[in-house]
Residue frames as qw, qx, qy, qz and C-alpha x, y, z in Angstrom:
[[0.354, -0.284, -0.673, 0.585, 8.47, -11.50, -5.51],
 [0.135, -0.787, -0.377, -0.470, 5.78, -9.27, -4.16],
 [0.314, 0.157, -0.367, 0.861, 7.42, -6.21, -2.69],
 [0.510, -0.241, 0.037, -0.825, 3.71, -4.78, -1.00],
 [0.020, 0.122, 0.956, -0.266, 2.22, -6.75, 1.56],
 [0.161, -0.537, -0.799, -0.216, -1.40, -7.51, 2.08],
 [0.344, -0.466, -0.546, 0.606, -1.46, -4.75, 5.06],
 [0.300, -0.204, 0.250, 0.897, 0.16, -2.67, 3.16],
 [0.056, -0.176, -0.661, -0.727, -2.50, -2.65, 0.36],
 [0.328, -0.658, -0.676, 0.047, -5.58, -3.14, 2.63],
 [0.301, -0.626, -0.319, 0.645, -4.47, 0.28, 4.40],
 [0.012, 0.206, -0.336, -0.919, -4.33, 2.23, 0.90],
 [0.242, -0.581, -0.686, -0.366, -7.94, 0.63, -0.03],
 [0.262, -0.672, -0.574, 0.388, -9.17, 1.91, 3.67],
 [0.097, -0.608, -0.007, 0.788, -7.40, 5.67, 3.24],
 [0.070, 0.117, 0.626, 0.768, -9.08, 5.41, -0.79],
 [0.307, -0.507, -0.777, -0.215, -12.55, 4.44, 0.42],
 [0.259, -0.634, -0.433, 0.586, -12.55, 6.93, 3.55],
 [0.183, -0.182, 0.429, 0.866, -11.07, 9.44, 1.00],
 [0.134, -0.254, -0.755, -0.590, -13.83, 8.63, -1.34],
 [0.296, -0.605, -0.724, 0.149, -16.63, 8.45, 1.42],
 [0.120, -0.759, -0.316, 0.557, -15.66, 12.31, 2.33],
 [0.011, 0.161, -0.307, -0.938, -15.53, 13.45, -0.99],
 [0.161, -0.535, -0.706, -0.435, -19.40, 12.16, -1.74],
 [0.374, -0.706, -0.486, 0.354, -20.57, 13.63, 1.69],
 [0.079, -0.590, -0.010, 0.803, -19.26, 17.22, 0.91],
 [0.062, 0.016, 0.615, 0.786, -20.65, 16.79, -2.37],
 [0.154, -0.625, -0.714, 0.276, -24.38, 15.60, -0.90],
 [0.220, -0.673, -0.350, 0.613, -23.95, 18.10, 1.91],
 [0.094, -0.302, 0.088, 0.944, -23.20, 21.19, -1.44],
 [0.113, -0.330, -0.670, -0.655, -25.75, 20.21, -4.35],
 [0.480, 0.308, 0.089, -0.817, -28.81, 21.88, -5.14],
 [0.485, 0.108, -0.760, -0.419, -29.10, 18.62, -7.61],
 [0.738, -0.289, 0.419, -0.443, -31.66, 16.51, -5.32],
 [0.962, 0.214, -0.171, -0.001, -30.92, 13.67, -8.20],
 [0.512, 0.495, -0.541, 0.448, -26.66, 13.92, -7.42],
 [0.469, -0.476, 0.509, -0.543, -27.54, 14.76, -3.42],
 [0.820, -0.202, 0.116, -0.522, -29.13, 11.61, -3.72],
 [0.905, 0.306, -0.284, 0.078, -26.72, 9.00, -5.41],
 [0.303, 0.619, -0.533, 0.491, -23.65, 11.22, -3.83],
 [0.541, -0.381, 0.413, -0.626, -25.29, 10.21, -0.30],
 [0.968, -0.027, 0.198, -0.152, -25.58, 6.79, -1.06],
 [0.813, 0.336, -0.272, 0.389, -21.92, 6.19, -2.23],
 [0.197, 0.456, -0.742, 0.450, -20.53, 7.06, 0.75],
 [0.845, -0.103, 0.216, -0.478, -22.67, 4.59, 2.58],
 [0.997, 0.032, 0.056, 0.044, -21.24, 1.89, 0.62],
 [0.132, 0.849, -0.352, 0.372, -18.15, 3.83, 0.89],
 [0.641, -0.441, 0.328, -0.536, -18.34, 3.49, 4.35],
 [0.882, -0.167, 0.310, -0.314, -18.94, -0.12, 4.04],
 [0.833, 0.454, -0.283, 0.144, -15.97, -0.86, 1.67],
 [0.045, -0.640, 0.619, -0.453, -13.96, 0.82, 4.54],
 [0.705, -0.453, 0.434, -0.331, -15.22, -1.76, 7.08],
 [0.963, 0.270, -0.001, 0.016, -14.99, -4.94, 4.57],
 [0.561, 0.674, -0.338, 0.341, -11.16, -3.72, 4.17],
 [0.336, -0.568, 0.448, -0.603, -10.79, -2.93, 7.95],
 [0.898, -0.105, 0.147, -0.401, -12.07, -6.61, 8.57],
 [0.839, 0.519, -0.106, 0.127, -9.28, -8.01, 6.16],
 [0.200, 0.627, -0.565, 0.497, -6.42, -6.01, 7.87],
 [0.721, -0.443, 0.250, -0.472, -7.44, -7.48, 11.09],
 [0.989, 0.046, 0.113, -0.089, -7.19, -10.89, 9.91],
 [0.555, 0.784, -0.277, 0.032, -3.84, -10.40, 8.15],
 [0.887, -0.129, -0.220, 0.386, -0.76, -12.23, 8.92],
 [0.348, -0.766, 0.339, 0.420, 2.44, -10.19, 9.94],
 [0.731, 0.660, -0.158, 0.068, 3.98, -9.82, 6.70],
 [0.801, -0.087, -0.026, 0.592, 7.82, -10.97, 6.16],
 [0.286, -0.797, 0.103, 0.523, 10.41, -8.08, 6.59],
 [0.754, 0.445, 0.416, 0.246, 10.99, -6.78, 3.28],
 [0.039, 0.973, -0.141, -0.180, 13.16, -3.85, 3.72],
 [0.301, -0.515, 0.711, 0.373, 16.42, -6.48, 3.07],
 [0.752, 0.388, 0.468, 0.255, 15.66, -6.77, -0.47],
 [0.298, -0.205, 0.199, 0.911, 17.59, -3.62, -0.58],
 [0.051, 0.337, -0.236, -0.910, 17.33, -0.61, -3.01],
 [0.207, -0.274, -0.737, -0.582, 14.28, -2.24, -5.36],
 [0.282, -0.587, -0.759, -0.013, 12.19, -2.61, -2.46],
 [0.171, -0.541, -0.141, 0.811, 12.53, 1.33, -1.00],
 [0.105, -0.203, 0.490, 0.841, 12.23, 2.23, -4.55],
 [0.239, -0.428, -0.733, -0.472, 9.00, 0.47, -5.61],
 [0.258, -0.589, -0.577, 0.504, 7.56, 1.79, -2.12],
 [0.144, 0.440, -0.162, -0.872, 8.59, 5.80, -3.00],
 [0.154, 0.007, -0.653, -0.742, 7.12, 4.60, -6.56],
 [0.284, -0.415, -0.864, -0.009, 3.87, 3.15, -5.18],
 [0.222, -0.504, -0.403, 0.731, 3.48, 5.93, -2.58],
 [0.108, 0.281, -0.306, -0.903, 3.95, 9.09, -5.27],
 [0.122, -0.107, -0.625, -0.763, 1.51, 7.23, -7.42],
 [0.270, -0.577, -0.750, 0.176, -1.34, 7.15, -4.44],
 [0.164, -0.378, -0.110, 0.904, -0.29, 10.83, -3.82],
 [0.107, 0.166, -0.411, -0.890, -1.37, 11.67, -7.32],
 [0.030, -0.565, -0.824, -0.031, -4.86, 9.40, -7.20],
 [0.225, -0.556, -0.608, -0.521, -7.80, 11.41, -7.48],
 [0.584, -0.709, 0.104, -0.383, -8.72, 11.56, -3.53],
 [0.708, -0.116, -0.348, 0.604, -5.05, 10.17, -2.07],
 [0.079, 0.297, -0.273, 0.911, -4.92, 12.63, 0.56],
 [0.097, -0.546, -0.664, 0.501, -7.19, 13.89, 3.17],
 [0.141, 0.551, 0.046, -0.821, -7.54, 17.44, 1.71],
 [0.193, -0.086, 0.724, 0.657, -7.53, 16.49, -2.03],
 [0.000, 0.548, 0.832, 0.092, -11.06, 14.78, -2.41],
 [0.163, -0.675, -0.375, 0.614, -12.30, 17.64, 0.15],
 [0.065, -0.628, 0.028, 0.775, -11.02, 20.27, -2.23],
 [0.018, -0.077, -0.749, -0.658, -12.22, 19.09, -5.54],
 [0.277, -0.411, -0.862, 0.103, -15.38, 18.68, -4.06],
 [0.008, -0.740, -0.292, 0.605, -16.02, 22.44, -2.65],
 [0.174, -0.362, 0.495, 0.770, -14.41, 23.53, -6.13],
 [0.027, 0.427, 0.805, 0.411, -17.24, 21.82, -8.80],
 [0.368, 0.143, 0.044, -0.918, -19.58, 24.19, -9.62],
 [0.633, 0.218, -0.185, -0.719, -21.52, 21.94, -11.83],
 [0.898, -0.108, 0.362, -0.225, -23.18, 18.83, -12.01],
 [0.831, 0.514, -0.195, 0.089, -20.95, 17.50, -15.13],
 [0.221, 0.693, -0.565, 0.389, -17.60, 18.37, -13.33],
 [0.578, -0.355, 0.577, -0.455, -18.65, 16.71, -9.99],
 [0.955, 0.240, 0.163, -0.054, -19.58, 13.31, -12.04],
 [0.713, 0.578, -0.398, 0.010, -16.77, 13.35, -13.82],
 [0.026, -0.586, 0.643, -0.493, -14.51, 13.46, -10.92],
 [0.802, -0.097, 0.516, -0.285, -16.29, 10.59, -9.40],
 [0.823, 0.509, -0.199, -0.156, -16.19, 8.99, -12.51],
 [0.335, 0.714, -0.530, 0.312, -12.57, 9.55, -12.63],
 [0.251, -0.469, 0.804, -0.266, -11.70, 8.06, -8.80],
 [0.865, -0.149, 0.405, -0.257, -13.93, 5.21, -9.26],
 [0.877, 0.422, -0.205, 0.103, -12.04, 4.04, -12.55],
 [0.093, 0.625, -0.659, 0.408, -8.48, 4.93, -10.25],
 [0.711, -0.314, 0.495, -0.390, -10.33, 2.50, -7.29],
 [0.897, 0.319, -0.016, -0.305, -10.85, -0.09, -9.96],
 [0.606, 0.485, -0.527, 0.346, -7.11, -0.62, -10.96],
 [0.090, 0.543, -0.679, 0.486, -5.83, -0.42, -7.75],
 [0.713, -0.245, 0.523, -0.399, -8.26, -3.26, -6.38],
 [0.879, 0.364, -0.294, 0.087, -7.51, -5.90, -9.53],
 [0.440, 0.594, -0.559, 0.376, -3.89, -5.05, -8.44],
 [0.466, -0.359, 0.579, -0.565, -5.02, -5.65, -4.39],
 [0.869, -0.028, 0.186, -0.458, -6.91, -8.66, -5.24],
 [0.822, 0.437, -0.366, 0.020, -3.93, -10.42, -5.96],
 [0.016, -0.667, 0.435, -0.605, -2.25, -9.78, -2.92],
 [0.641, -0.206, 0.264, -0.691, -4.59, -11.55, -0.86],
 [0.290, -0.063, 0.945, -0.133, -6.00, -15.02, -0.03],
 [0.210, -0.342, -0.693, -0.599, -8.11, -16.88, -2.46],
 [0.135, -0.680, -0.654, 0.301, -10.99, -16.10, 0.81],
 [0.013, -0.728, -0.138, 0.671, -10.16, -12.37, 0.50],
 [0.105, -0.134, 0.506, 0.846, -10.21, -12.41, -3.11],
 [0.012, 0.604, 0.784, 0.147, -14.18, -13.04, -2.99],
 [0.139, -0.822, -0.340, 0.435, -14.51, -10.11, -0.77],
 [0.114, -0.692, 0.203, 0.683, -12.97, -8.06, -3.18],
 [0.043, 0.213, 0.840, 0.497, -13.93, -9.38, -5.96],
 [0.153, -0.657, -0.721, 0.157, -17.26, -8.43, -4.45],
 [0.136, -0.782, -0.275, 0.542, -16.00, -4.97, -3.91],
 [0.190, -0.270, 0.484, 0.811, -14.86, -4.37, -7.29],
 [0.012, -0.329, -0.827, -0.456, -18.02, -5.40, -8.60],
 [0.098, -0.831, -0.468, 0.283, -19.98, -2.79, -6.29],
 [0.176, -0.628, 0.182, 0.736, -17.62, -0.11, -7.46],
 [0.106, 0.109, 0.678, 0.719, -17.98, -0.82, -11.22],
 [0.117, -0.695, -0.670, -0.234, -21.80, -0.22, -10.26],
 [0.168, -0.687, -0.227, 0.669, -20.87, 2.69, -8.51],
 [0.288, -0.179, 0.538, 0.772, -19.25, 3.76, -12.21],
 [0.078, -0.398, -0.717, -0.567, -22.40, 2.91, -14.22],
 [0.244, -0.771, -0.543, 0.227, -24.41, 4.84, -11.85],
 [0.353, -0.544, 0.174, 0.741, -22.26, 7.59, -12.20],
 [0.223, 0.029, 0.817, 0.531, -22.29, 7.35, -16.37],
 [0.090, -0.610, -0.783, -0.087, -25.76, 6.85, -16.43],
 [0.269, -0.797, -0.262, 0.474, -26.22, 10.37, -14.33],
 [0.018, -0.529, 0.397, 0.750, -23.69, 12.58, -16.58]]
């Protein structure tokens, strides 16, 4: 039984991708690298545009069934689901933000991108199951823009 609804998941993609969108933009907005200004400035653009695709998806979503009376597993996998979004890369509002003023250098700042896009990756396979076989294109779609975010990334460090 899946204990995470579709909402559910679609609202932790939106607060990954916003996340993600305002750690490239304070990265942009710090470099002296015109090559990183330039790439970081264009991933949150498509940032940006993974938020809306997700934002489009919640919209559409059914009302999910009330799953709080599967009792103690389903509270549990929630806290366990939750803690492990906490600890993502750019789960938070401040996190991203503060890794982001912190990088001195162009290797550290890549990596850390590096690093959330391969955290985005897993946690949209795991979304893209969640979902209708219609919203599994669109995400499918967006996993396959993020993996090019990756090699862009890669490619740069």
């Amino acid at each position: 039984m899946t204990v995470v609804t579709a909402a559910e998941a679609l609202r932790w993609a939106m607060e990954i991708e916003e996340n993600g969108e305002a750690f490239y933009n304070t990265v942009a907005a710090r470099s002296a690298d015109p090559e990183v200004k330039a790439l970081f400035e264009d991933l949150a653009v498509q940032e940006r545009g993974h938020y809306q695709v997700f934002q489009k998806m919640l919209e559409e979503v059914k009302p999910a069934p009330d799953l709080s009376s599967v009792g103690i597993q389903y509270d549990e996998y929630q806290a366990y689901l939750q803690a492990a979004l906490d600890q993502a890369l750019f789960a938070g509002p401040d996190k991203g933000l503060t890794l982001a003023r912190q990088a001195q250098d162009r290797e550290t700042v890549l990596r850390a991108a590096m690093g959330f896009e391969k955290d985005t990756l897993l946690f949209f396979y795991d979304l893209r199951e969640m979902v209708s076989e219609v919203e599994r294109r669109a995400i499918s779609n967006v996993i396959l823009e993020e993996k090019s975010h990756l090699r862009r990334l890669a490619k740069m460090l």
